[in-house]
N, C-alpha and C positions, 0 to 999 in steps of 0.2 A: 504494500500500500504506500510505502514509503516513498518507493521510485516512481511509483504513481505520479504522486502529490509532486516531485521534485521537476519529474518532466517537464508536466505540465507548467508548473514554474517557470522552467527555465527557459520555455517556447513563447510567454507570455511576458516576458521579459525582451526579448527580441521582437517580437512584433511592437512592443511598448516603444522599444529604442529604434525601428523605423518607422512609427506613425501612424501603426495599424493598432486596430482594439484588440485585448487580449482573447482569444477563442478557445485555447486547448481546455478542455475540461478532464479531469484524471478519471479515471476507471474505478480507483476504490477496491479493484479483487486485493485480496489476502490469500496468500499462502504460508502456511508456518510448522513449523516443525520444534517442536517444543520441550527441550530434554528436561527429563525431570529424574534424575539421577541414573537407575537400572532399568528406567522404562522411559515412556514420554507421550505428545499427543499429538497428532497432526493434523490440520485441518484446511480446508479450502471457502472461499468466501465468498460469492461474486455477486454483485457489490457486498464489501464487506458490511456498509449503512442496511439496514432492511428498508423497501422491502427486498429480499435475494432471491437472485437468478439459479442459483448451486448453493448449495451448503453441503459438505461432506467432513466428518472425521473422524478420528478411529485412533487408537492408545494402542501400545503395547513396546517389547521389546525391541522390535522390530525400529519403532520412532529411534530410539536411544542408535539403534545403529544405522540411521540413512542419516543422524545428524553428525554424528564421527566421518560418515565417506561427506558429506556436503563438505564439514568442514575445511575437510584435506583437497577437495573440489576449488573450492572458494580462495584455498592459500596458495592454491599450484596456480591461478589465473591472476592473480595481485601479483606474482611471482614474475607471469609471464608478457602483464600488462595488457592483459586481453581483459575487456571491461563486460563482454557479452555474446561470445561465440553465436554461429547462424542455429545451430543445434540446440544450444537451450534456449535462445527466443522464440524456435522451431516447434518445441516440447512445452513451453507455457501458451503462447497460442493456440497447440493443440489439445491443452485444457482450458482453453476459454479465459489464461489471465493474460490481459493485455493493459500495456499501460497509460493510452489515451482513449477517452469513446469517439 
């Protein structure tokens, strides 16, 4: 949700700084993965505001360990200066999270 809101932001801010009104409106989906020690929860949101398009979530072990691989996901890509490979914009699109409407 956060990159959401930040987009949008930051496309609203440039049409502001050439003279145009701002338009981008954010999307709102959430996606989260939520460790909670030996377990965790994950959930989808879309829009996160109600009323929602998706709602989905679901707890277990399982959480605890796709948040360890996202992790090590997350640090290899800051590593390599990649902010957003075509494959995982590929894979949140094809769950419905997009970050402008």
């Amino acid at each position: 949700m956060i990159e959401s809101m930040v987009t949008a932001t930051a496309h609203n801010i440039l049409n502001e700084l050439e003279g145009k009104e701002p338009s981008e409106l954010p999307s709102l989906s959430a996606l989260c993965l939520a460790d909670l020690g030996d377990t965790g929860v994950a959930f989808l949101a879309i829009p996160q505001i109600p009323p929602r398009n998706t709602t989905w979530s679901s707890h277990g072990k399982w959480v605890h360990l796709a948040k360890i691989g996202f992790e090590k996901y997350f640090m290899r890509k800051v590593r390599k200066g990649i902010s957003e490979p075509f494959y995982e914009k590929m894979m949140l699109k094809f769950m419905g999270v997009v970050r402008l409407k």
